[in-house]
C-alpha positions, 0 to 999 in steps of 0.5 A: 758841269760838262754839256754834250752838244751833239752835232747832226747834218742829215736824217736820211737814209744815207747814199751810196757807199761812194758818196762822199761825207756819207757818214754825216747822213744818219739813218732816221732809225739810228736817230731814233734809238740815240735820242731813245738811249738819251732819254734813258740815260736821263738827259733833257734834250735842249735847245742850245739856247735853253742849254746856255744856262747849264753851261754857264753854271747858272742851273743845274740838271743831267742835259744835251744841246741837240742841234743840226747843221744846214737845215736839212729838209730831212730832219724836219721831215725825219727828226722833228718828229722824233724830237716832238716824241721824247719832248726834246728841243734843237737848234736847227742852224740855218744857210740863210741864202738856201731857204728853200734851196738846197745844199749848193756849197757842196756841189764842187766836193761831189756831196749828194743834193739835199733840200733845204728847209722852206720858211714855212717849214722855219715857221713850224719849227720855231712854233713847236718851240725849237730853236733856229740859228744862224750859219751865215748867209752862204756856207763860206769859209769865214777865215778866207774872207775880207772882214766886212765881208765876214762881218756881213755874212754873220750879221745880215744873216742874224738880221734877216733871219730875225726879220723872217721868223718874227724872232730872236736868234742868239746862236751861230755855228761857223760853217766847216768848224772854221774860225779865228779870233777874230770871226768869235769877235764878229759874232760877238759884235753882231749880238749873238750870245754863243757860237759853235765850232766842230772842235770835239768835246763837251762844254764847260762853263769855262769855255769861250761861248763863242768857241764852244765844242761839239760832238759830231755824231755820224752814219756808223756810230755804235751805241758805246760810240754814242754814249762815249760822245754824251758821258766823256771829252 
C-alpha cells in the first residue's frame, strides 16, 4: 500500500511576498484544515517511525507520515498543537548544531531568520510522543563532502541526539533532498533504519527505505493540490 509522507518546513504566517522560499512557509490555519481534510478522509497521522511498518507491509491501515524538516520553532508553537488535537503524530528532523539556534545555512540564499527548536522544547515533543530525526549536524550538502566528513555529519548527529533526549533515533532526512548511493550507505552503517529524500511520491514497500520519497506541501497549495499529494504519485 502507497504512504504519503508529507514534508512541512514552517508554520508560520509567511514573509513578504519577495522573500525567497516563501512557499515553504505554511500559514498555521492552512495546516490547520489539511490535517482536518486527513482526518476526514480517514487517514491516521503517523510518525514515520510508527509508519515504517505500513511501508513495509507489515501492517495494514489508511496512514500519513506527517514530518517537518528543521525543527522550526514555529511548528512547535503552531503544529504541535494542532497534531495533539487530531491525536496525530511526526517526525520533527533535526539540524542538530542549531538547537536552540537558528536556520544559519540559509543566510547566504536570503531566506528570512527562523528560530530553531530549544532541547527543552525536543524534550516536550518526544514526551508527547512524537518522533525526532536527525538532519545532520549542520544542514550540508552530503554530496559535496569528503566521506569521513559525511559519514560524521550523520552518525555523530544520530549519537548526540540520542545522548540529548535519552532516546533512540531511527529516521534521517538528507538536507536539500540531496543524496547519492553512497551517503544511503552511510546512513545505513551508522544505524538509522530509514531515510528520506525530497523526490515526489508516496512510498511503497518496494522503495529503498533509505531513499524514501515525499510530497513537499507548500504556501499555496489548494485543497485538490493537497488531496492529490495524499491519494496519487
Amino acid at each position: 500500500m502507497a504512504v504519503p509522507i508529507l514534508l512541512y518546513h514552517q508554520i508560520a504566517v509567511p514573509p513578504s511576498g519577495r522573500t525567497p522560499f516563501r512557499s515553504m512557509v505554511v500559514d498555521p490555519e492552512a495546516f490547520y484544515r489539511q490535517m482536518e481534510w486527513l482526518k476526514r478522509l480517514g487517514f491516521q497521522g503517523l510518525s514515520l517511525r510508527e509508519a515504517l511498518p505500513y511501508i513495509e507491509g507489515a501492517k495494514r491501515g489508511k496512514v500519513a507520515a506527517i514530518t517537518f524538516d528543521d525543527s522550526y520553532e514555529n511548528v512547535y508553537d503552531n503544529a504541535l498543537p494542532v497534531l495533539q488535537e487530531f491525536g496525530f503524530t511526526a517526525t520533527n528532523f533535526v539540524v542538530v548544531n542549531q538547537i536552540g539556534g537558528s536556520n544559519a545555512w540559509d543566510a547566504p540564499n536570503g531566506v528570512a531568520w527562523a528560530p530553531c527548536m530549544s532541547l527543552e522544547q525536543l524534550r516536550d515533543w518526544v514526551d508527547l510522543g512524537h518522533e525526532v530525526g536527525s538532519h545532520t549536524l549542520d544542514h550540508v550538502h552530503l554530496p559535496d563532502l569528503a566521506v569521513e566528513e559525511a559519514r560524521k555529519q550523520i552518525l555523530q548527529s544520530r549519537a548526540l541526539l540520542e545522548e540529548l533526549l535519552d532516546e533512540v533515533v531511527s529516521s534521517f532526512c538528507f538536507p536539500y533532498g540531496d543524496e547519492t548511493p553512497l551517503d544511503r550507505v552511510l546512513a545505513y552503517e551508522a544505524g538509522y533504519r530509514v531515510a528520506t529524500t525530497t523526490r515526489r511520491g508516496r512510498a511503497r514497500q518496494a522503495d529503498d527505505p533509505f531513499g524514501l520519497p515525499r510530497a513537499t506541501v507548500r504556501r499555496n497549495d489548494s485543497w485538490v493540490h493537497f488531496l492529490k499529494k495524499c491519494l496519487a504519485g
